[in-house]
C-alpha positions in Angstrom: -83.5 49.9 -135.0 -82.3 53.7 -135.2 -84.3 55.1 -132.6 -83.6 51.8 -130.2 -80.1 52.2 -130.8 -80.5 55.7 -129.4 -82.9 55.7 -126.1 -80.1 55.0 -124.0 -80.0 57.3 -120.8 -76.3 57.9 -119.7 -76.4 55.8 -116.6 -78.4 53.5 -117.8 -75.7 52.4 -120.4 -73.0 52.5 -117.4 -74.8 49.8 -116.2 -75.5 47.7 -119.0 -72.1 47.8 -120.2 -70.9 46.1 -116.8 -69.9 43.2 -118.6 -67.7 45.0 -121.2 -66.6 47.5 -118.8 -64.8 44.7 -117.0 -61.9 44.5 -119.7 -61.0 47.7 -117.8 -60.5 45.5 -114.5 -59.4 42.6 -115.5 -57.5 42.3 -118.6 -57.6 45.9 -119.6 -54.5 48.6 -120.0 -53.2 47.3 -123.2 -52.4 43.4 -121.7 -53.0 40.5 -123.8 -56.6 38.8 -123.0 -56.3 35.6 -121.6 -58.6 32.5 -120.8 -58.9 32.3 -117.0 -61.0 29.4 -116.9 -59.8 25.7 -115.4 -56.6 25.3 -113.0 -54.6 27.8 -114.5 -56.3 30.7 -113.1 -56.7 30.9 -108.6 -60.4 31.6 -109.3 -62.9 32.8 -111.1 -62.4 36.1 -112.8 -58.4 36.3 -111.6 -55.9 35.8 -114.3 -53.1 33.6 -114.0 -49.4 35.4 -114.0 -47.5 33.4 -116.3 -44.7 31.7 -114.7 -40.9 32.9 -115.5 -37.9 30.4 -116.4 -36.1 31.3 -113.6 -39.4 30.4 -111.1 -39.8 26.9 -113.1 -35.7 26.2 -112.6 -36.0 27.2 -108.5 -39.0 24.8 -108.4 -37.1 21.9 -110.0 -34.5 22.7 -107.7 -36.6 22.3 -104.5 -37.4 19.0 -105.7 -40.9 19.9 -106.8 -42.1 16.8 -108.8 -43.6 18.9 -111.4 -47.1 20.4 -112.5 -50.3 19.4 -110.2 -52.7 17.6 -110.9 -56.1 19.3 -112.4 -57.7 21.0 -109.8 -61.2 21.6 -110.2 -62.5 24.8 -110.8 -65.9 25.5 -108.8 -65.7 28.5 -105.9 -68.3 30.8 -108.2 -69.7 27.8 -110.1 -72.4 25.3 -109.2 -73.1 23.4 -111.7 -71.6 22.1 -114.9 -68.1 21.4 -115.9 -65.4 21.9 -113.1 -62.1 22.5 -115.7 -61.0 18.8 -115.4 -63.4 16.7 -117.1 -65.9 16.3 -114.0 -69.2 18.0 -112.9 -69.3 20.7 -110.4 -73.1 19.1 -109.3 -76.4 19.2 -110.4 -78.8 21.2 -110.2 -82.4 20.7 -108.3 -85.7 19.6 -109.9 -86.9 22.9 -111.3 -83.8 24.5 -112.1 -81.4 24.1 -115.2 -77.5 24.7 -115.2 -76.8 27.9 -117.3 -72.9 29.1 -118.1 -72.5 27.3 -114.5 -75.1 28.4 -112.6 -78.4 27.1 -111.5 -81.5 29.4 -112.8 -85.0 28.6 -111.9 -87.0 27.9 -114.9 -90.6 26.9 -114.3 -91.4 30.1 -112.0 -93.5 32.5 -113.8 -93.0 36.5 -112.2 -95.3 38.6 -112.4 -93.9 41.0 -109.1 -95.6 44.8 -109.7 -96.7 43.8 -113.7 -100.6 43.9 -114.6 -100.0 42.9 -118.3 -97.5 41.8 -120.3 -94.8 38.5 -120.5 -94.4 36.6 -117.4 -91.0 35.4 -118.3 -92.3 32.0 -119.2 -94.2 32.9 -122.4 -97.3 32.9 -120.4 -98.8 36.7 -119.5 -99.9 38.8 -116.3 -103.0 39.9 -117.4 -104.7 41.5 -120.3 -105.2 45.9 -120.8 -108.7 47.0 -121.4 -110.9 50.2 -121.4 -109.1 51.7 -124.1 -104.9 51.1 -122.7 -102.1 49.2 -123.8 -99.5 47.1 -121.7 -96.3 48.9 -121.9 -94.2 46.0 -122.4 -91.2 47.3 -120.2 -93.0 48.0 -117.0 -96.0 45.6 -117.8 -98.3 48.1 -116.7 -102.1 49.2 -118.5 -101.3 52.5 -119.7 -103.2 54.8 -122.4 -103.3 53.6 -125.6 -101.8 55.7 -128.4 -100.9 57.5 -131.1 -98.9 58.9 -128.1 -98.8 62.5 -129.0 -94.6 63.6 -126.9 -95.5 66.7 -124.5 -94.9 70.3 -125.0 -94.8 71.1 -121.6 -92.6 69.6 -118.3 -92.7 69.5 -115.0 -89.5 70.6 -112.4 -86.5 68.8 -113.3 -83.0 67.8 -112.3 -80.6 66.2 -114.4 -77.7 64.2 -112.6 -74.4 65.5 -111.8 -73.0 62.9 -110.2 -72.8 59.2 -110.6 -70.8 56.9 -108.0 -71.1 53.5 -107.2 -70.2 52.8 -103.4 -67.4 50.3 -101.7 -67.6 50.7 -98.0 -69.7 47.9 -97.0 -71.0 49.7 -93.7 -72.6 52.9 -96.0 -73.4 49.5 -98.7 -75.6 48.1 -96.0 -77.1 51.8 -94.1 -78.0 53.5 -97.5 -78.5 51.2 -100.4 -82.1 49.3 -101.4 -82.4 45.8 -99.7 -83.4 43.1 -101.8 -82.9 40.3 -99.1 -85.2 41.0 -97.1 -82.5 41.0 -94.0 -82.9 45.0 -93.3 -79.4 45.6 -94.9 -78.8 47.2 -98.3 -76.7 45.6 -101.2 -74.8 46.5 -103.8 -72.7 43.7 -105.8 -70.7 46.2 -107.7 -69.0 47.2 -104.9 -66.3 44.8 -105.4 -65.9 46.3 -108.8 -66.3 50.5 -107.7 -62.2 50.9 -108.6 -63.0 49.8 -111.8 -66.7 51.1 -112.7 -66.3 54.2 -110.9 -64.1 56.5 -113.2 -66.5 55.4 -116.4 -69.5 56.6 -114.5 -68.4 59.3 -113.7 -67.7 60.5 -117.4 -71.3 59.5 -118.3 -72.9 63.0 -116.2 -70.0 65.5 -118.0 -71.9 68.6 -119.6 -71.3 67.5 -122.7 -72.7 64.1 -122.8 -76.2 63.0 -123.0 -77.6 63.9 -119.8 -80.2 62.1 -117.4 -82.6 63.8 -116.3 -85.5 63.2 -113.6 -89.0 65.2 -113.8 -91.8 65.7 -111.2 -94.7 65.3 -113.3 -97.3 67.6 -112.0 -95.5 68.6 -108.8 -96.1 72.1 -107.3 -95.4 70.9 -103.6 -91.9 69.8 -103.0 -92.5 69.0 -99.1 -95.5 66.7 -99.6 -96.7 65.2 -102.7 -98.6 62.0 -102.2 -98.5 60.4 -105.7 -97.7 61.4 -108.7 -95.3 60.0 -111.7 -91.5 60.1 -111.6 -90.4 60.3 -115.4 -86.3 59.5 -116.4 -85.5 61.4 -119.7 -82.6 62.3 -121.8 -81.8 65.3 -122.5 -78.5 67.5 -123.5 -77.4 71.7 -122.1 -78.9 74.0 -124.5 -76.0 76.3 -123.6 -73.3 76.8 -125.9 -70.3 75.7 -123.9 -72.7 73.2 -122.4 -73.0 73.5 -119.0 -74.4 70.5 -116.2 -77.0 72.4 -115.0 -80.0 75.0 -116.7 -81.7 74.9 -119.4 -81.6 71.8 -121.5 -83.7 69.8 -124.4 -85.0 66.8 -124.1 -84.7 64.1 -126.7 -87.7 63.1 -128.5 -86.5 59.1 -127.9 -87.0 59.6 -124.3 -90.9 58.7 -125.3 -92.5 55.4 -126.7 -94.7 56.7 -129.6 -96.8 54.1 -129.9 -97.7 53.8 -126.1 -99.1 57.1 -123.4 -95.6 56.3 -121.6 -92.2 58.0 -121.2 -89.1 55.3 -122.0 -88.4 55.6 -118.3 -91.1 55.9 -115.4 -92.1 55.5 -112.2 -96.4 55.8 -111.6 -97.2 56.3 -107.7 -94.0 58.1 -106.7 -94.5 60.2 -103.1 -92.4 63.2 -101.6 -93.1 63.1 -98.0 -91.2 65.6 -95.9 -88.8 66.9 -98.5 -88.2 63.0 -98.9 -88.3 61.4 -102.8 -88.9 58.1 -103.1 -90.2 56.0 -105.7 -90.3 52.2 -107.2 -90.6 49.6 -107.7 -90.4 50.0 -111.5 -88.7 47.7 -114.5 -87.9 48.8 -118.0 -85.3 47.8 -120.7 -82.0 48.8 -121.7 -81.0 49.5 -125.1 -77.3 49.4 -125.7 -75.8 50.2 -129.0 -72.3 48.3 -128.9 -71.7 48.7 -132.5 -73.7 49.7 -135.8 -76.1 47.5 -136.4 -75.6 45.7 -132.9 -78.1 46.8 -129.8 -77.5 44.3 -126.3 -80.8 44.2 -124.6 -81.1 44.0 -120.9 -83.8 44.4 -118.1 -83.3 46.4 -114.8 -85.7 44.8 -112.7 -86.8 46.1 -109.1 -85.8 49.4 -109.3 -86.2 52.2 -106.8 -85.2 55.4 -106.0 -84.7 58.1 -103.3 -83.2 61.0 -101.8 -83.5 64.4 -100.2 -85.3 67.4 -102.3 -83.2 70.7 -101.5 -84.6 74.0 -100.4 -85.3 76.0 -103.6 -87.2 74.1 -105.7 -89.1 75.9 -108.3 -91.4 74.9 -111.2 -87.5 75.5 -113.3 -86.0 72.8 -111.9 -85.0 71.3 -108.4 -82.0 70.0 -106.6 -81.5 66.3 -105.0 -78.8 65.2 -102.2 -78.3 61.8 -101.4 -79.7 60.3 -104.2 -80.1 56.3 -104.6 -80.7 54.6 -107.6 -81.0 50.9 -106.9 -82.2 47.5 -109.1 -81.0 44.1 -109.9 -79.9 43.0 -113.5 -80.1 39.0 -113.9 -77.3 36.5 -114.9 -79.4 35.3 -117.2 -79.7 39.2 -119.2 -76.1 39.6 -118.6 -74.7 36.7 -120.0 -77.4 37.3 -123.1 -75.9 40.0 -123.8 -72.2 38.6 -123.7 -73.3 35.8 -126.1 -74.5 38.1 -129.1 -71.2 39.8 -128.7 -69.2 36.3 -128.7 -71.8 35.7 -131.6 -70.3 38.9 -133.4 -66.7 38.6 -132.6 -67.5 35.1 -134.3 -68.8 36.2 -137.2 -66.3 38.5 -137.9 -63.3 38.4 -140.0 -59.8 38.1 -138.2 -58.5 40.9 -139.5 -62.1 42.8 -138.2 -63.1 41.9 -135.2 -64.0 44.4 -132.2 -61.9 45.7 -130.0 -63.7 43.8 -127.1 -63.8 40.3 -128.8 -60.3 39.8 -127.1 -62.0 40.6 -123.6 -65.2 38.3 -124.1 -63.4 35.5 -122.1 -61.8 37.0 -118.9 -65.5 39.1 -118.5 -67.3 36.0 -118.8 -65.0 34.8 -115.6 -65.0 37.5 -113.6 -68.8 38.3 -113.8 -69.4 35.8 -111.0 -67.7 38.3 -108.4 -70.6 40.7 -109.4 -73.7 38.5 -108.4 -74.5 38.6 -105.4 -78.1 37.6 -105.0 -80.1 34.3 -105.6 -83.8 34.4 -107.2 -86.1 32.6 -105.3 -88.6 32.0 -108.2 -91.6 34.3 -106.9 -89.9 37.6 -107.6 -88.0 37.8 -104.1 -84.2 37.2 -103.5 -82.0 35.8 -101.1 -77.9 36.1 -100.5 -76.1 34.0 -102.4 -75.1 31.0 -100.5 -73.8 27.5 -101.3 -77.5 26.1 -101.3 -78.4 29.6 -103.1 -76.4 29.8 -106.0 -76.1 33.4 -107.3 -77.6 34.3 -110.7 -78.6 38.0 -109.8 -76.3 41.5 -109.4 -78.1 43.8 -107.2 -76.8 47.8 -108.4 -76.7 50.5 -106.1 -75.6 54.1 -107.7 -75.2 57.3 -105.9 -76.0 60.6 -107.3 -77.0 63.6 -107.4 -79.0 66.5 -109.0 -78.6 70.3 -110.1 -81.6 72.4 -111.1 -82.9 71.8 -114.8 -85.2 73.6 -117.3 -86.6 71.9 -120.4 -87.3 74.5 -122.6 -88.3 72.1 -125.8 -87.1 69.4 -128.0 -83.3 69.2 -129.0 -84.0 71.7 -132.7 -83.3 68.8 -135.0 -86.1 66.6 -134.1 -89.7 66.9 -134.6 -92.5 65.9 -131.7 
């Protein structure tokens, strides 16, 4: 459990944390939480403003016969209860309603996986020759006792993390996952609220993310080679966001020939990075003793190696990170922390147990994608019902050295 609790790179646990990190956006500042589902809230995710005496005496004095009637509550729903006692529909053959949306069930996916689970309980394919499936990325890789490097190839670690908003640079610039030619990014409704934690998550003195070129001498052409995310922290005392830095000895899977994060079969092809798809899992520590699992699926990256890349690190402009976390993994994670809020005593419960409710409801702005069973999406639409965020990050990357292990661990 410790060293799960602690392979967490720094973006990686932006992005996880969506769901919690929407108390910030929607009932955060200090407000008291409240439970925007049903007719007293305009729609999912907004929070009603509770209604004055002097509004309620102007009302009765316009003649205004009193409270409505129960309006039902489905914009962001498609399934399920509606707030007033009905059914916002049914879901097709196929397909079971979950929290109020439709997910395919009886699809198995085995998209860019050799081995491993195919979501169903079923399995892509078995390792042999002498590998093991690396359960994250469900791909055949050398068996262990993994023995960590002592060596590493150029690096970069990130030093700047944004989410975008304007919908134009959204759909010129990010991933696409719909297959229409336009790139997506669900969290750009929620960049005013996301962007600010982000960007404390590539400060000097936080764990830092860093990106290696395994192998790479050329930095114009490279045709494949293996992209590897680690964690790292500045081995200079104050720390700085750029130079020489240690690696942390969780960034590897012991037990597997595997970084935590990788991408096999990444290219650089005219100064051009670009690598993915990929999948892998992400550990998040909310509290001691508590880790929420999710999996980023789909994910790709690119951008633009600068002039100046040496084997002691490299630079990166325009830098995409892109992938697509589920409903499903999201609202997983949300129920172990309702679970926890509910086991705890009164007088003990988390700070974000008051917060559960109004994330919950305004989760549906953030999907923005509908899984079509065989590891494809589509846009959300009202025969489509969304259970899928697609994530699009932009950063960038300053010149890193790793010159060992952080000194209190032991390869």
């Amino acid at each position: 459990m410790e060293h799960v609790m602690r392979s967490i790179p720094a973006w990686a646990l932006g992005l996880a944390t969506l769901a919690l990190a929407l108390n910030a956006g929607c009932g955060g500042g200090g407000s008291a939480p409240v439970d925007a589902v049903g007719a007293d809230a305009d729609a999912p995710g907004e929070v009603a403003a509770d209604v004055g005496v002097d509004e309620v005496d102007a009302s009765a004095e316009a003649g205004d016969p009193g409270p409505e009637a129960c309006v039902p509550d489905c914009p962001a729903y498609n399934c399920g209860d509606d707030g007033c006692g009905g059914t916002c529909g049914p879901c097709e053959v196929g397909w079971v309603c979950y929290l109020g949306g439709c997910a395919i069930i009886d699809v198995p996916n085995c998209t860019d996986r050799e081995c491993g689970d195919d979501g169903l309980g079923g399995s892509c394919g078995t390792c042999t020759g002498g590998t093991a499936c690396a359960a994250l990325t469900g791909r055949c890789v050398n068996a262990g006792p993994y023995l960590p490097p002592t060596s590493w190839g150029p690096a970069g670690v990130t030093s700047s993390l944004q989410t975008p908003s304007d919908q134009a640079v959204i759909q010129s610039t990010c991933f696409d996952y719909t297959g229409d030619g336009l790139g997506d990014n669900g969290l750009r409704g929620l960049a005013s609220q996301v962007n600010g934690p982000l960007a404390t998550l590539v400060q000097a003195d936080a764990t830092l993310l860093l990106f290696e070129l395994l192998g790479v001498t050329d930095f114009t052409n490279t045709a494949s080679f293996q992209l590897n995310g680690l964690m790292g922290r500045s081995a200079s005392t104050p720390p700085a966001a750029s130079g020489d830095v240690y690696v942390l000895l969780d960034s590897y899977i012991l037990d597997i020939d595997a970084p935590m994060i990788y991408f096999p079969g990444a290219r650089i092809t005219n100064g051009a990075l670009a690598a993915g798809p990929s999948e892998f899992q992400l550990s998040i520590p909310v509290s001691d003793g508590l880790v929420i699992d999710a999996t980023l699926i789909q994910a790709k990256v690119k951008g633009d190696i600068l002039a100046g890349a040496t084997a002691d690190g490299f630079e990166l402009a325009n830098g995409v990170l892109s992938g697509v976390l589920t409903k499903q993994q999201l609202e997983t994670a949300i129920a172990k922390l309702q679970a926890t809020c509910d086991a705890a005593p009164s007088s003990a419960k988390p700070d974000y147990c008051g917060y559960l409710k109004v994330a919950v409801n305004a989760m549906p702005l953030l999907f923005d994608l509908h899984q079509v069973g065989d590891g494809t999406f589509v846009a959300k639409s009202k025969d489509n019902p969304a259970d899928a965020a697609s994530i699009c990050l932009f950063f960038g990357l300053s010149k890193a050295k790793v010159i060992g292990y952080e000194p209190n661990e032991t390869p």
